[in-house]
C-alpha positions as CSV (number, residue, x, y, z in Angstrom):
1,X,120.9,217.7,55.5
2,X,121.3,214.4,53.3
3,X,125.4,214.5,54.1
4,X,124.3,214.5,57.8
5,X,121.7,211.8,57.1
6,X,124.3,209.8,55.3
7,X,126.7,209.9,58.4
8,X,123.5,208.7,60.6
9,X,123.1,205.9,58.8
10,X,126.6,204.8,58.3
11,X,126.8,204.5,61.9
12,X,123.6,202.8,62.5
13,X,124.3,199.8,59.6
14,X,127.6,199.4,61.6
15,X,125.6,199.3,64.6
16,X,124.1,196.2,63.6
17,X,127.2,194.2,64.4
18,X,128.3,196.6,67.2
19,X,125.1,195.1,69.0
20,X,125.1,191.3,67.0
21,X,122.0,192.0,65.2
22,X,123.5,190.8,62.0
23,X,125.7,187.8,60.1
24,X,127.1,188.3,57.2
25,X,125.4,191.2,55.4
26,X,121.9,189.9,56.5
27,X,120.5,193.5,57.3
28,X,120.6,197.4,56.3
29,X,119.4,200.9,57.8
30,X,117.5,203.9,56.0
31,X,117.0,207.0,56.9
32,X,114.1,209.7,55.6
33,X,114.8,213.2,54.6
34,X,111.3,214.8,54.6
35,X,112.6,218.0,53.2
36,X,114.0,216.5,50.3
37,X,111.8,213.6,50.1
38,X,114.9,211.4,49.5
39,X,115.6,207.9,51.4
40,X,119.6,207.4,52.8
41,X,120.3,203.5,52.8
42,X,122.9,201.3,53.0
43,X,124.4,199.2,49.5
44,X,123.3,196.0,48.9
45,X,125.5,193.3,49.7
46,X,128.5,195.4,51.0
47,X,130.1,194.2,54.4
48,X,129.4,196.8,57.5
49,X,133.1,196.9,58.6
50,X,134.0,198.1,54.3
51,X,130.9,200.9,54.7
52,X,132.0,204.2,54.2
53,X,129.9,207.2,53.9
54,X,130.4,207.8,50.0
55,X,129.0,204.6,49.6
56,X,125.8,205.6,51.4
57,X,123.1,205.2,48.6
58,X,120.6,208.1,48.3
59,X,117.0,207.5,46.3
60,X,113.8,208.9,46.0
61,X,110.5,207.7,46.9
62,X,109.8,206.3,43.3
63,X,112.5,204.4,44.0
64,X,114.9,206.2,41.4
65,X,118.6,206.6,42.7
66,X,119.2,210.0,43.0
67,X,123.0,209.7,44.3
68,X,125.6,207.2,44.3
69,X,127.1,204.7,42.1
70,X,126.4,201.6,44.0
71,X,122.7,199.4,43.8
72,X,120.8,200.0,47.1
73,X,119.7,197.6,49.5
74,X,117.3,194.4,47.6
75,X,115.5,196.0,50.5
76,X,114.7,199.1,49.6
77,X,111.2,199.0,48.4
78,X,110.0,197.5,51.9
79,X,111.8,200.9,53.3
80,X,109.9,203.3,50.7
81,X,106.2,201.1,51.5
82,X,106.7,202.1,55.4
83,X,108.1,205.6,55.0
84,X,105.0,206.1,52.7
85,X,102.8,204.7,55.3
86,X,104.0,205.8,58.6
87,X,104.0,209.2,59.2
88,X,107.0,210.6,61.7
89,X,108.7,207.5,61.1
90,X,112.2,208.6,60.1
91,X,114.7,205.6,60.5
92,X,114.1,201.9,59.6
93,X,116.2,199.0,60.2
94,X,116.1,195.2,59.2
95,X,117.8,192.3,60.6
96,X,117.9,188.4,60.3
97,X,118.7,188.3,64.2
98,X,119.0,185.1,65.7
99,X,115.6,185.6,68.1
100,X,113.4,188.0,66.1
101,X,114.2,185.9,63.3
102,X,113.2,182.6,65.5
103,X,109.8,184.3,66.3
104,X,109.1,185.2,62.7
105,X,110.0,181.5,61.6
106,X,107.4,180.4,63.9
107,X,104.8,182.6,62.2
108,X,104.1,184.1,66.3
109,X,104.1,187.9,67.6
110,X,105.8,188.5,70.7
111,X,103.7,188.8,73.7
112,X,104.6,191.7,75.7
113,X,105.7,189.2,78.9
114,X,107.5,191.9,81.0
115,X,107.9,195.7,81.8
116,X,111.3,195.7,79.5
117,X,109.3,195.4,76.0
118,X,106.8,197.5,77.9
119,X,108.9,200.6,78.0
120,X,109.6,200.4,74.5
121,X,106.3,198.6,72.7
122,X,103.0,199.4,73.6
123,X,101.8,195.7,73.7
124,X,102.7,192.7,71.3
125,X,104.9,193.1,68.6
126,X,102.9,191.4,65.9
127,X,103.6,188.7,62.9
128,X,102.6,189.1,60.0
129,X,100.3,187.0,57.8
130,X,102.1,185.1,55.4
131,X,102.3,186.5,51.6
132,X,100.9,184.9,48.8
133,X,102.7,182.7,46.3
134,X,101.4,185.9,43.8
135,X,102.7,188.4,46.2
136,X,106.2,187.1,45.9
137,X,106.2,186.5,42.6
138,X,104.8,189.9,41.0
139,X,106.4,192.2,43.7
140,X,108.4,190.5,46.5
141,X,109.9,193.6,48.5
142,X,107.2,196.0,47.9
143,X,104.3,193.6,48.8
144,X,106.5,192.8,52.2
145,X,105.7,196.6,53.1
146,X,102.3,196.1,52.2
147,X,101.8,193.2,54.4
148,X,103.4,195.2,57.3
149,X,101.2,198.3,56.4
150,X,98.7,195.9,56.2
151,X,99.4,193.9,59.9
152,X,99.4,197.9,61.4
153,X,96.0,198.4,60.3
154,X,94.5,199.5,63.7
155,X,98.1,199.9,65.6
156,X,99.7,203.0,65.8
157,X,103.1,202.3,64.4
158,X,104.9,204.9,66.5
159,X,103.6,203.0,69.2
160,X,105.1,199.6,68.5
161,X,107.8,200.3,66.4
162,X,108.4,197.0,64.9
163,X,107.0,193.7,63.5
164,X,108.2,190.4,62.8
165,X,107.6,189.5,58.9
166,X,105.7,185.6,58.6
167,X,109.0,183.4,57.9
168,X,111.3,186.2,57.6
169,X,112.8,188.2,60.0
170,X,112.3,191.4,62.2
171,X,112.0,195.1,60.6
172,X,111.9,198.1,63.6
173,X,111.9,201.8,63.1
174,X,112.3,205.1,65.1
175,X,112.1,208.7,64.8
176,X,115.6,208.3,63.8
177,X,117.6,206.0,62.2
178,X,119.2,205.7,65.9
179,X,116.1,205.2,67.4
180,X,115.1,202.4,65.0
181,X,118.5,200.8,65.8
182,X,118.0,201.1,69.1
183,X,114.3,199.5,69.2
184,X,116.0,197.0,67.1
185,X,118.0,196.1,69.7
186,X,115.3,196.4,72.0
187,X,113.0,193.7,69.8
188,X,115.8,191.4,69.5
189,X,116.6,191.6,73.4
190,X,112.8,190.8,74.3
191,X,112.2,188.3,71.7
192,X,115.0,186.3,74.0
193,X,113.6,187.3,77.2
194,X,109.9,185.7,76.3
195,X,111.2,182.9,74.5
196,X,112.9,181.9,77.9
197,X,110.3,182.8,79.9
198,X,107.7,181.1,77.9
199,X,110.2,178.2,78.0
200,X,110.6,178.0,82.5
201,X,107.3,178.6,82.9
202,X,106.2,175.5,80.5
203,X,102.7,176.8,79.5
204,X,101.6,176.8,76.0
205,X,101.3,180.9,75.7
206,X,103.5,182.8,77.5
207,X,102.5,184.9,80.1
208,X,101.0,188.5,79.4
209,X,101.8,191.8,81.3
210,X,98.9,192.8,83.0
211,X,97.6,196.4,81.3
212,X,98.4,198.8,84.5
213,X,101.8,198.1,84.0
214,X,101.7,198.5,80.6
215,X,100.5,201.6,80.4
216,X,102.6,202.6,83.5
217,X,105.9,201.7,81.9
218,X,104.9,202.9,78.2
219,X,103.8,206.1,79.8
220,X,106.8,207.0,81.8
221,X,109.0,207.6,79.2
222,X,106.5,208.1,76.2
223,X,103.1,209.6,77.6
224,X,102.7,213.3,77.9
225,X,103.4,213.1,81.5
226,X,106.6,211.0,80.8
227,X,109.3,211.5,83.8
228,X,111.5,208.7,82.8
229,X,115.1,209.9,81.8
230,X,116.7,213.8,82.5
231,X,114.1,216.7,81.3
């Protein structure tokens, strides 16, 4: 299972540049193994195109490495926080995109403006709050999943399967680690679709989709009666 895990999320770190979620290094994938317990995730630091599956980095929820030689992602404790706290969720990734990352700077969640986000998230993708100068200091990753845990206090995570972190940048996540690249693409997509909206339309707040279609769109591919897509 955890060979087959590794391969996942080999593909989905070199995802992030397939769809230009990344510069650089500035972003990693996990994936969850819940019969093992263990956590699959990228190497800190290594360039996606120089990824290969040996140097997938396995650990546990402690946060001990249980297999590989190389450190894991300076991430990683954010990963173990959410896996810990969101049931079902199976894949995570992070990215510095250029318009998550411009909604996070702002310290602003992104109003679901249109049916595209609607289809994906179940309403705003929220900020964050900012984290304490004693957050950072004592335990910076760690307390960045708390303060995500923390934002999803009465959201259902499955539901809206990402945030934007207060003067950081995006994190998503999936029943996968496909599916959390894929509604990392999808964040990244509609964080430029409301910024430019918000922008012709000149108002101070963006506009908000109206519920019906909300719950319409949502409900077509995710509710129990969901049609959207080949059965």
């Amino acid at each position: 299972m955890l060979e087959l895990l590794k391969k996942e999320i080999l593909l989905a770190n070199q995802g992030l540049e397939k769809y230009d979620l990344v510069t650089f290094t500035w972003g990693n994938v996990s994936g969850y193994d819940p019969s093992s317990g263990n956590i699959v995730i990228k190497p800190s630091g290594v360039p996606y195109e120089k990824l290969n599956i040996t140097d997938m980095v396995v650990v546990s929820l402690d946060g001990t490495i249980v297999e590989g030689s190389l450190k894991p992602s300076s991430d990683t404790p954010t990963h173990i926080e959410l896996y810990k706290a969101f049931p079902g969720v199976r894949g995570i990734v992070h990215t510095h995109s250029d318009w998550g990352t411009a909604w996070a700077q702002a310290g602003k969640g992104i109003p679901c403006a249109g049916t595209t986000q609607a289809d994906y998230f179940y309403g705003e993708i929220p900020c964050t709050r900012r984290l304490t100068k004693e957050e950072i200091e004592t335990d910076y990753e760690k307390c960045t999943g708390d303060v995500i845990i923390e934002t999803f206090k009465d959201i259902n995570p499955l539901e809206v399967p990402g945030v934007v972190v207060h003067g950081h940048a995006p994190f998503a996540w999936g029943q996968s680690p496909a599916s959390a690249l894929h509604n990392a693409v999808v964040l990244e997509k509609t964080a430029k679709m409301t910024f430019l909206s918000h922008q012709l339309a000149g108002n101070e707040q963006p506009e908000v989709l109206d519920d019906y279609v909300l719950n319409k769109h949502y409900e077509r591919k995710h509710g129990k009666n969901a049609y959207y897509g080949q059965s």
